[in-house]
N, C-alpha and C positions, 0 to 999 in steps of 0.2 A: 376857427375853432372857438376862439372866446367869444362869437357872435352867435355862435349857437349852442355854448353855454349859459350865454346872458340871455336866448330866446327861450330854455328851457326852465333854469333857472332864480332866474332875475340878478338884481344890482348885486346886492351883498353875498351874496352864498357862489356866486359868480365872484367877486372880489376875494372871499375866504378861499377858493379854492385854487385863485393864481396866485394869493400871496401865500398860501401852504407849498404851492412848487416850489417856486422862489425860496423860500426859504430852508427848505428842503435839498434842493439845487446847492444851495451853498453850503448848509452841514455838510452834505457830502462831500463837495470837495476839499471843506477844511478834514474830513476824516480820513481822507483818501492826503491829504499832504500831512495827517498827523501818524498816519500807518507808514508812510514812508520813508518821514526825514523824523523818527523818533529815537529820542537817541538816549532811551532805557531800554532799548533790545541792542541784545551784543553778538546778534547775528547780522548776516548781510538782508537786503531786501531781496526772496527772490521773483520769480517771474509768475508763481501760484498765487501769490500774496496779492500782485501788481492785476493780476487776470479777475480773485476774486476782488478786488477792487471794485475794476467796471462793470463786472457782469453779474453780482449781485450789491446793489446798489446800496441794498439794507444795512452790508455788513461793516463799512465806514462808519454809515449813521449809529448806530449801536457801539461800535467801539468808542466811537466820542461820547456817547452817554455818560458807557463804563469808565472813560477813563477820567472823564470829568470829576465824576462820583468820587473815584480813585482818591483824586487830586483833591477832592473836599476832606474825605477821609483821613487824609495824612497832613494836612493845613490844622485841620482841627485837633486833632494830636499833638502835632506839637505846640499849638497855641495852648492847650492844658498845660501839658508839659510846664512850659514857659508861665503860666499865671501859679502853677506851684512852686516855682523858684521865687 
């Protein structure tokens, strides 16, 4: 497969697009262990949550966006906070 990525589209755009999997590959499963072992949800994890996991891929990747954003959102708050004190 990457021999006839790299026959159609040569070195780099062949390199940009295994290391987009890759790193792709791995958001997701950091999303997919961030939706599961999060422990600002005060419900259980259930078996809908775990299913759309795998079977739509996106929706990990996206929640680690949001929740990153999140987590910037609320660092930066209270570093005001704190530079008003």
């Amino acid at each position: 497969m990457i021999r006839s990525l790299y026959l159609d589209f040569g070195f780099f755009t062949t390199l940009i697009i295994c290391l987009g999997i890759v790193v792709f590959f791995i958001i997701w499963l950091a999303g997919i262990a961030g939706l599961l072992a999060n422990p600002d949800t005060k419900k259980e994890v259930g078996w809908v949550k775990i299913i759309c996991c795998i079977l739509i891929p996106v929706y990990p990747f996206l929640w680690l966006i949001f929740d990153t954003f999140k987590e910037y959102i609320t660092i930066r708050k209270h570093t005001v906070n704190t530079q008003r004190n």
